[in-house]
Structures are given as structure tokens and as C-alpha cells.
N, C-alpha and C positions, 0 to 999 in steps of 0.2 A: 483780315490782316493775316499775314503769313506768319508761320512764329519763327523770332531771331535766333539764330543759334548763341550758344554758351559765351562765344567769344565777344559777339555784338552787345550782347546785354551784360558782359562785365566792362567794355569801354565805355557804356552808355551808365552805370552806374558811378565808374571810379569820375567821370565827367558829371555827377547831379543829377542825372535823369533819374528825378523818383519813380516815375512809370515804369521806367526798365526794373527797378527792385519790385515793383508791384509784379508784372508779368513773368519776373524768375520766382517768385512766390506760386504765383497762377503754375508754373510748368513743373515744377516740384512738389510744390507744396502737399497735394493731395499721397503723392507717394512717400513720403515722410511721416506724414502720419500714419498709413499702412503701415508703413513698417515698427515704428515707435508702438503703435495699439499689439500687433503679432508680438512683441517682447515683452510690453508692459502690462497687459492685458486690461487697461484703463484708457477710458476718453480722454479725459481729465489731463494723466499722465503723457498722454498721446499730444495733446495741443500744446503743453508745456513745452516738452520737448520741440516739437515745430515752430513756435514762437524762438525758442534759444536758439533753435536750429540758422534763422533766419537771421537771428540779430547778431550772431557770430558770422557770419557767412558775410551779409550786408557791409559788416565791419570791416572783418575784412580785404573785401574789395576794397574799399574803400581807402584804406591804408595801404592799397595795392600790395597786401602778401600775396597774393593770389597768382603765382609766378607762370602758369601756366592753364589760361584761361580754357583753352580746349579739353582741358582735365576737372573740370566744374562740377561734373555731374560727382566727380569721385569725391572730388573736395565736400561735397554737402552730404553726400552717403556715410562719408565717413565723419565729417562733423555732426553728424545726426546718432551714428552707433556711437562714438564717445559720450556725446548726452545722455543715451539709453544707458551708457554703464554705469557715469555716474549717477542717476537716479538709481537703478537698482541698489549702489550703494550706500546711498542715502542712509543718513540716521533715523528717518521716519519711518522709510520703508525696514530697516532693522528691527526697529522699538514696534513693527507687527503691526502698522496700519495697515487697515481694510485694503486688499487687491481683489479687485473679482478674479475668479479663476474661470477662464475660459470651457473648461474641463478636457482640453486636448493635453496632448504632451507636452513638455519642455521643449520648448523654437528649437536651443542646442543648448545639444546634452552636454556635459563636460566630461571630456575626452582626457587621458590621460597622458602625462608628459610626453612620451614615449610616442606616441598615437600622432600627437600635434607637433611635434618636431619631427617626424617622418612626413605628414600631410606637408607642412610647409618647405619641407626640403624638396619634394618631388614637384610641389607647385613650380618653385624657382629653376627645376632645372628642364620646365618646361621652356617649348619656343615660346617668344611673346605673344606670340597672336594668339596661339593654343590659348595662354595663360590670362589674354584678356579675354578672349571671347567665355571662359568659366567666367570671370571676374560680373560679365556682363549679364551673362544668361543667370548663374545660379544666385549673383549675391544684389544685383541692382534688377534683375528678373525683366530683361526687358525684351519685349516681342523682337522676334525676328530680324523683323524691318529695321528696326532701329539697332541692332547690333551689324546687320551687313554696312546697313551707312557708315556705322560710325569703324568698324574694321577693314574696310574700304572692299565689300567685295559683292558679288551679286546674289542675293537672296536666294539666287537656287542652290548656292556653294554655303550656304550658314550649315545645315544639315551635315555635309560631311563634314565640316571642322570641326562640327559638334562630335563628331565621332570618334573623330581621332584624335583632339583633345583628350576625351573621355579615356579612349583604349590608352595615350601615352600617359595620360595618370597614372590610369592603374597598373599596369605594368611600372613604371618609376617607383610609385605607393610599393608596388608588394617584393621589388628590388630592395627598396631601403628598408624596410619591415623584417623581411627573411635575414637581412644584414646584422638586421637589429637583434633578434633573436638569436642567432648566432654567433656574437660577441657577448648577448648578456645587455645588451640596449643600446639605444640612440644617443650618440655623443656627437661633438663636431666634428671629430675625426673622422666617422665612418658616414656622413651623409655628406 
């Protein structure tokens, strides 16, 4: 069986089809939990999160918020990091229950005002495609193949977009940065 895309299996779920919620579970599900375990550094923690992840998602559809089905993947990526925030959160995790500690680094370090309001300033005044194809490659990390499909371009053209995304970052980054430093920091005026 071929797999449906995003848009079929949210008309097939907001229409009853429990199968289609089984099989948007089967196509996500596994990278959800990757990603929840890299934050949380718990199984435990990791399944939680994938279960909420799904039972808001599911809902959801369901309730047809879901205004733009072809945007699916971002919808559950992103319903999935708000999970992982509020769990870090948590008053359990506060009050110093047991996390294994993986013994790598912090996923992400916390970057300072200044830093993150420049990041985000030069993302937006990136072109869109630039700005999804990062969105795809660095933050949903998905092979190749599936970023040319989904940015509509042919697999041998992923590489240079990736490059000149990359080079228009940086240069945008170290435009607003040097501005920043210059004035004394990052306001809404000056980015």
C-alpha cells in the first residue's frame, strides 16, 4: 500500500476513518518520539509526549482546526515542541525528579535576547523557500527526497538551495548583529 499524503489522511480522518488516525500515527509517530527523547532525555517522557502529541493532533482534525492540511507535518512538529516545553516545565520535573542525563550537550543552548531576535529577524526576511527548505532540513531533518518533493524541485537542485539559503542567512544574521552592536542592540526598529 502506497502511503497517503497529509491531505488524504486528514479528509479520511475529519470523515471517521480510524485507520487514517492509525496510519498518521505509523508516519510520524516514530519521529516524534526522536525528537521528544533528544529534548527530554527519557523513554517514559518521550511516549507521553507522543501519545499527547497525537491525541491533540487527532482532535484536532477532527474539529477541523486543521485549516491547512498540506501544512500537517508542521502542525504535529510543532504540537509536539509545545508538549516537550510544557513538560520541561512541569512542576515534577522542577521539584528534581529523576532525568537520565544522556551525558551530550544541551539539544539548545539558550541564546540571548539579542542573538534570538536577530536569528529570527534574518530568518523572515529570508525568501520563502530559502526559509522552508531550513525549516525542513534543520528543524523536521528530513532527507533530501522529501524536502525536494515537498518544495517542488528536483533532488539535484536541494544542494544548492541549501547553500544559498545557508550563505543568505548568514550574511542577513551578521547584517542585523553588526546593526545590533552598533546601536547598542536589537530593537524592532533596527531589524
Amino acid at each position: 500500500m502506497t502511503e497517503r499524503s497529509d491531505t488524504d489522511l486528514v479528509r479520511l480522518i475529519q470523515n471517521g476513518d480510524s485507520a487514517a488516525g492509525g496510519e498518521l500515527f505509523q508516519k510520524y509517530g516514530p519521529r516524534i518520539f526522536y525528537l521528544a527523547l533528544r529534548d527530554l532525555r527519557s523513554r517514559t517522557d518521550a511516549e507521553d509526549v507522543r501519545a499527547e502529541t497525537f491525541l491533540r493532533v487527532l482532535t484536532a482534525i477532527r474539529l477541523r482546526r486543521v485549516e491547512t492540511p498540506e501544512m500537517l507535518s508542521s502542525f504535529i512538529h510543532g504540537t509536539a515542541r509545545n508538549i516537550v516545553l510544557e513538560t520541561l516545565r512541569s512542576p515534577l520535573r522542577a521539584a528534581g525528579r529523576e532525568v537520565p542525563d544522556s551525558g551530550g550537550p544541551e539539544p539548545y543552548p539558550m541564546l540571548d535576547e539579542e542573538v534570538t531576535v536577530a536569528v529570527q529577524s534574518a530568518l523572515a526576511r529570508l525568501k520563502p523557500r530559502e526559509r522552508e527548505f531550513l525549516r525542513l532540513h534543520y528543524y523536521e531533518e528530513l532527507p533530501k527526497e522529501e524536502i525536494a518533493r515537498r518544495i517542488g524541485v528536483d533532488q539535484a537542485r536541494v544542494r544548492l538551495i541549501k547553500s544559498r539559503a545557508l550563505k543568505s542567512f548568514r550574511d542577513m544574521y551578521r547584517r542585523l548583529k553588526k546593526t545590533a552592536d552598533t546601536k547598542g542592540g536589537v530593537s524592532s526598529h533596527n531589524v
